[in-house]
C-alpha positions as CSV (number, residue, x, y, z in Angstrom):
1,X,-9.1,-53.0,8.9
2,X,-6.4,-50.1,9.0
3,X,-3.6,-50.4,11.1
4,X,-3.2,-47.8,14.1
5,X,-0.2,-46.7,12.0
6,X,-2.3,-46.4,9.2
7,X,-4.9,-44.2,11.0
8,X,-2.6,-42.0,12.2
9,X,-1.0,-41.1,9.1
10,X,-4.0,-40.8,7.5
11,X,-5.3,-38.6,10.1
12,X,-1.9,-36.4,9.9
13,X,-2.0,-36.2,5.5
14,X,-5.8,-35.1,6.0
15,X,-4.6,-32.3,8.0
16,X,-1.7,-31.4,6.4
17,X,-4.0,-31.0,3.4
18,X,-6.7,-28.8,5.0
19,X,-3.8,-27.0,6.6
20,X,-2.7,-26.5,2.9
21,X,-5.9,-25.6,1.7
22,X,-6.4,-23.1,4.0
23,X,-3.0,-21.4,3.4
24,X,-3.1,-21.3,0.1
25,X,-6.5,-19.5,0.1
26,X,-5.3,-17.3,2.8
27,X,-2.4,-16.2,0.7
28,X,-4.6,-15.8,-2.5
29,X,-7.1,-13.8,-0.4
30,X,-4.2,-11.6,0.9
31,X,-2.7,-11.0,-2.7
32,X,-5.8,-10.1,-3.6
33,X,-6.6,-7.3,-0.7
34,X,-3.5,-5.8,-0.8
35,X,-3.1,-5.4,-4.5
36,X,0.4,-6.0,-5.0
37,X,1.6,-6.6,-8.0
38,X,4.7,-9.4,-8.8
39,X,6.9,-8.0,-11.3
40,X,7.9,-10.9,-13.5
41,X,10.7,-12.1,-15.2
42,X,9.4,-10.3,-18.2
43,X,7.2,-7.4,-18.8
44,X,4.9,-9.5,-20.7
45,X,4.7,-11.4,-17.3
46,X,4.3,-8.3,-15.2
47,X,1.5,-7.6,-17.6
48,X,-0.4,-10.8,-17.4
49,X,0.2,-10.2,-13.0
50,X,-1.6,-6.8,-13.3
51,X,-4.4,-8.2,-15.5
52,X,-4.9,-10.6,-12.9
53,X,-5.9,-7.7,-10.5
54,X,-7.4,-5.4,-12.9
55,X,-9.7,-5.7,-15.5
56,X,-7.3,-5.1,-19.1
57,X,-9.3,-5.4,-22.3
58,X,-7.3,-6.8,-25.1
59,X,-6.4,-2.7,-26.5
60,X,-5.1,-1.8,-23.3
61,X,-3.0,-5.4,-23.0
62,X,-1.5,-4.5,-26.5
63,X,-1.0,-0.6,-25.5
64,X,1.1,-2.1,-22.7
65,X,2.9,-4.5,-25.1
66,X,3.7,-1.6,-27.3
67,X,5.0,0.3,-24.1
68,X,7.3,-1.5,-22.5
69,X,9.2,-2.4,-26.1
70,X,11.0,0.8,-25.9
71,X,13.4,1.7,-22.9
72,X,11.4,5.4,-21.9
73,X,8.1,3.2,-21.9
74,X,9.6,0.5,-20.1
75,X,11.0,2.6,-17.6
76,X,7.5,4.7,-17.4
77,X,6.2,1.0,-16.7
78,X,8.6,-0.1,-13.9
79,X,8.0,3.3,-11.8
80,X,4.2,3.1,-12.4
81,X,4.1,-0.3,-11.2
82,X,5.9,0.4,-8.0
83,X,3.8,3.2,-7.5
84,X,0.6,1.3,-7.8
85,X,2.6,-1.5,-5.1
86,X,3.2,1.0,-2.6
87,X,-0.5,2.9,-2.6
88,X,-1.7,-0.5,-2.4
89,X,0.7,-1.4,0.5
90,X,-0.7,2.0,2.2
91,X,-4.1,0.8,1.5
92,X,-3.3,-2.3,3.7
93,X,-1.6,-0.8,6.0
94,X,-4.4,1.4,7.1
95,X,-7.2,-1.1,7.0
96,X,-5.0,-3.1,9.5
97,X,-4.5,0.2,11.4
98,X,-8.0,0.7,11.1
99,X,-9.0,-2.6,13.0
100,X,-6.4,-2.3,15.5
101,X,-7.4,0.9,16.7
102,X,-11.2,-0.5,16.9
103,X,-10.4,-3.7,18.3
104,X,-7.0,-2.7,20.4
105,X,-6.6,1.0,21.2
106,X,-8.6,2.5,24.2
107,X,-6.5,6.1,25.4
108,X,-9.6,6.6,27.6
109,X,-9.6,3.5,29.3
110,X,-5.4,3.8,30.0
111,X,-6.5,7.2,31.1
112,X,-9.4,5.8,33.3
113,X,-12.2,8.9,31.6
114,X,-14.4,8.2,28.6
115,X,-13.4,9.5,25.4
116,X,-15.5,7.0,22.6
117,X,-15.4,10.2,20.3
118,X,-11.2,9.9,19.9
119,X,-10.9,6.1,19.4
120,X,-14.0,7.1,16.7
121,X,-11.5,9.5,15.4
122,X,-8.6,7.8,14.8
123,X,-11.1,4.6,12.9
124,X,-12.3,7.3,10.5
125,X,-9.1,8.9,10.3
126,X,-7.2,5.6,9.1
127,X,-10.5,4.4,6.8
128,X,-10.3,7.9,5.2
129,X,-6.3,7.2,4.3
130,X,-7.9,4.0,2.9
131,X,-9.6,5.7,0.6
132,X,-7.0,8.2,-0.3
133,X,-4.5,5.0,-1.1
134,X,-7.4,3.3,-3.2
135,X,-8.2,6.3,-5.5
136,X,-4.2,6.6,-5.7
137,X,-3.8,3.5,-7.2
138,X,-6.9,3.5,-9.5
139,X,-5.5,6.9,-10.7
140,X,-2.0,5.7,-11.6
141,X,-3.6,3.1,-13.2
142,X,-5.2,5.3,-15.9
143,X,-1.7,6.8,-16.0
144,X,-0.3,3.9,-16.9
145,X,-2.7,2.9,-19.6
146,X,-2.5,6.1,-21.3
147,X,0.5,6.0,-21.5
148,X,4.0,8.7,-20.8
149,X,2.8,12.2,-22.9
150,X,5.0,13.3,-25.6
151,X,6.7,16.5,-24.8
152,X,6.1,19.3,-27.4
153,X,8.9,20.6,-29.7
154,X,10.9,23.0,-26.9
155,X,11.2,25.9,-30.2
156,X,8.9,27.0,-32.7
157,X,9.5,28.5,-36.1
158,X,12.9,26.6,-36.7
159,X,14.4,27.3,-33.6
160,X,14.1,31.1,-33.5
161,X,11.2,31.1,-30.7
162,X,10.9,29.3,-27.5
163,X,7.6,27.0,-27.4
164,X,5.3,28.2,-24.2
165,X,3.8,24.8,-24.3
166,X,6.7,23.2,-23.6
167,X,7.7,24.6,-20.3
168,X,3.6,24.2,-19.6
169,X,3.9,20.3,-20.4
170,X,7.4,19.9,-18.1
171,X,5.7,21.7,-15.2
172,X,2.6,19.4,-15.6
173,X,4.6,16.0,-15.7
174,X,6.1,17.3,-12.3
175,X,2.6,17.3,-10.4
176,X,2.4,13.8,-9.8
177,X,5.8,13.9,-7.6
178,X,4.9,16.9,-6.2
179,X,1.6,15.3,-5.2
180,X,3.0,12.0,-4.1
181,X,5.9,13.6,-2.1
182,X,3.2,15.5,0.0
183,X,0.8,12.6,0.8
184,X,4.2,10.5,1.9
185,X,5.4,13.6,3.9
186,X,2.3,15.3,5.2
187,X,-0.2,12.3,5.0
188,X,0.8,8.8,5.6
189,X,4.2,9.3,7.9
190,X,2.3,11.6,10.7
191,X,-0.6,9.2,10.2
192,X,2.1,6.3,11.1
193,X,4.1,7.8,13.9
194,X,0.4,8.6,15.4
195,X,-0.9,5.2,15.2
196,X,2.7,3.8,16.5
197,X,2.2,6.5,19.6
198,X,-1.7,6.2,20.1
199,X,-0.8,1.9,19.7
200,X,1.9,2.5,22.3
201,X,-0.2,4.7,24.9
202,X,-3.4,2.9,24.8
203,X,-3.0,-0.9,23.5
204,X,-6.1,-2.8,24.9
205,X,-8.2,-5.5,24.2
206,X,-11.9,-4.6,23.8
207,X,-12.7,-6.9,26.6
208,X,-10.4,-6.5,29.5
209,X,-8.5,-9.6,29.7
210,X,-9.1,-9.8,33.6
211,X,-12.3,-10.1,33.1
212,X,-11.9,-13.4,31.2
213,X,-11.7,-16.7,32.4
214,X,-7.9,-18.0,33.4
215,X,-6.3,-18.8,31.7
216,X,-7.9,-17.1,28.5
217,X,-7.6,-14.4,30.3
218,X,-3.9,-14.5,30.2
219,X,-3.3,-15.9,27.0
220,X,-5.5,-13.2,25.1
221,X,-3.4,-10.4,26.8
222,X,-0.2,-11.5,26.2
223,X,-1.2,-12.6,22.7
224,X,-2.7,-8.5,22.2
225,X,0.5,-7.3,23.9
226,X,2.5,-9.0,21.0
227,X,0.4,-7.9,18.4
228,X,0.1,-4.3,18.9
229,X,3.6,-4.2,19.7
230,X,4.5,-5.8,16.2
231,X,1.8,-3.2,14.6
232,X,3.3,-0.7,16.7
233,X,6.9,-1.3,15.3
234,X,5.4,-1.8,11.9
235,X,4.3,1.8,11.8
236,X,7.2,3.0,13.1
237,X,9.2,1.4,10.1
238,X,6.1,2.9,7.6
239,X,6.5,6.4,9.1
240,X,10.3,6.1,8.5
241,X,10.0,4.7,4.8
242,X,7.4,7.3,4.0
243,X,10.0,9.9,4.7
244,X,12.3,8.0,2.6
245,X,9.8,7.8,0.0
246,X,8.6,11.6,0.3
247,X,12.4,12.3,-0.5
248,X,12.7,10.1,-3.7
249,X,9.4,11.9,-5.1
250,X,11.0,15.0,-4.5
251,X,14.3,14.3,-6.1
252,X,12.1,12.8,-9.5
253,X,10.3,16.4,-9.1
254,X,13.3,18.4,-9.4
255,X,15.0,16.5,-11.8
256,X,11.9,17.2,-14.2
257,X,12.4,20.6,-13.9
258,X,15.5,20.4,-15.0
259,X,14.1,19.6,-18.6
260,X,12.5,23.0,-18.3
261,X,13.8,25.5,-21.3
262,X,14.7,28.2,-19.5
């Protein structure tokens, strides 16, 4: 027969091991939801991490090979990437903001009237940024498989006429900074700074913690009051790096336009 010792270490190794289990699926299923991708020690690497996460037939694995081999491509490759990451993030960050506002925001009830058609209003408003941030990311995923476009020759007919087409492509390659800087600006950072406040004004459990048992009473509110505070602060941070991030798509914008042959 085992020793009490024995038992008892067992008993903790057996734990520890679920415990391990569990975290480790946890953290898979996380990586999973939120998309991100971990850039690698190598592009190669980085490749094989988004192939993980997105279905790459072998000609798109080898167009992505040939890309990042020279320094335009591999630089068209990093900014893509980090793209994709922050969408993704966004995506996250909404579905969390999603459930919080249906499990833990209730204005009306702070403000003592009935008002079910606001808290159903700020739900679909943070599921519908979802699906903004999801089609984000599948769209700069086609942009990176196919690739940074070639510009066109900036003069026709050995240099003696400009080349309309040129200025055309510039302007085009501009859109998708001009696009991202005003979903960052005009989309997810009011979208973030309202959650924060609505979070702030009207953080409640579904079930009124009173009306619990003691001390599960108790413990569920103070547990709620530290969760929607964290949420509450993470939004605020969001809002502010969305600004940041509206900037830096602006400054990429301009600086295309400076390739314009004017």
């Amino acid at each position: 027969m085992a020793s009490e010792p024995e038992k008892l270490l067992g008993a903790v190794t057996s734990h520890y091991a679920a415990a391990r289990g569990f975290l480790s699926r946890l953290s898979a299923f996380v990586a999973k939801v939120t998309f991100k991708i971990p850039k690698g020690g190598s592009p190669g690497e980085t490749i094989d991490e988004l192939g993980k996460r997105w279905a790459l037939d072998e000609e798109e694995r080898l167009t992505l090979h040939i890309l990042v081999r020279s320094k335009p491509g591999l630089a068209f490759f990093d900014e893509k990437i980090q793209s994709i990451n922050r969408a993704a993030f966004h995506r996250s960050a909404f579905v969390l903001n999603a459930a919080t506002q249906l499990l833990f925001v209730d204005i009306g009830a702070q403000l003592y009237i009935s008002a079910p058609q606001l808290k159903v209003a700020l739900v679909a408003t943070n599921v519908l940024l979802v699906a903004v941030a999801h089609f984000e990311i599948k769209s700069l995923l086609k942009a990176l498989i196919a690739g940074p476009n070639a510009l066109p020759p900036k003069r026709r007919f050995w240099g003696f006429f400009s080349n309309p087409e040129y200025n055309k492509a510039v302007k085009k390659h501009s859109r998708h900074y001009a696009r991202s800087a005003w979903k960052e600006k005009s989309l997810y950072r009011p979208a973030y700074f309202l959650d924060a406040a609505t979070i702030f004004l009207g953080a409640q459990f579904i079930l009124a913690p009173e009306r619990i048992i003691f001390p599960f009473g108790f413990i569920i509110g103070k547990t709620t009051g530290l969760l929607t505070t964290l949420i509450m602060m993470f939004d605020v941070w969001r809002g502010v790096r969305a600004g940041e991030d509206a900037r830096i798509a602006r400054e990429r914008e301009v600086a295309v336009y400076r390739d314009l042959d004017v």
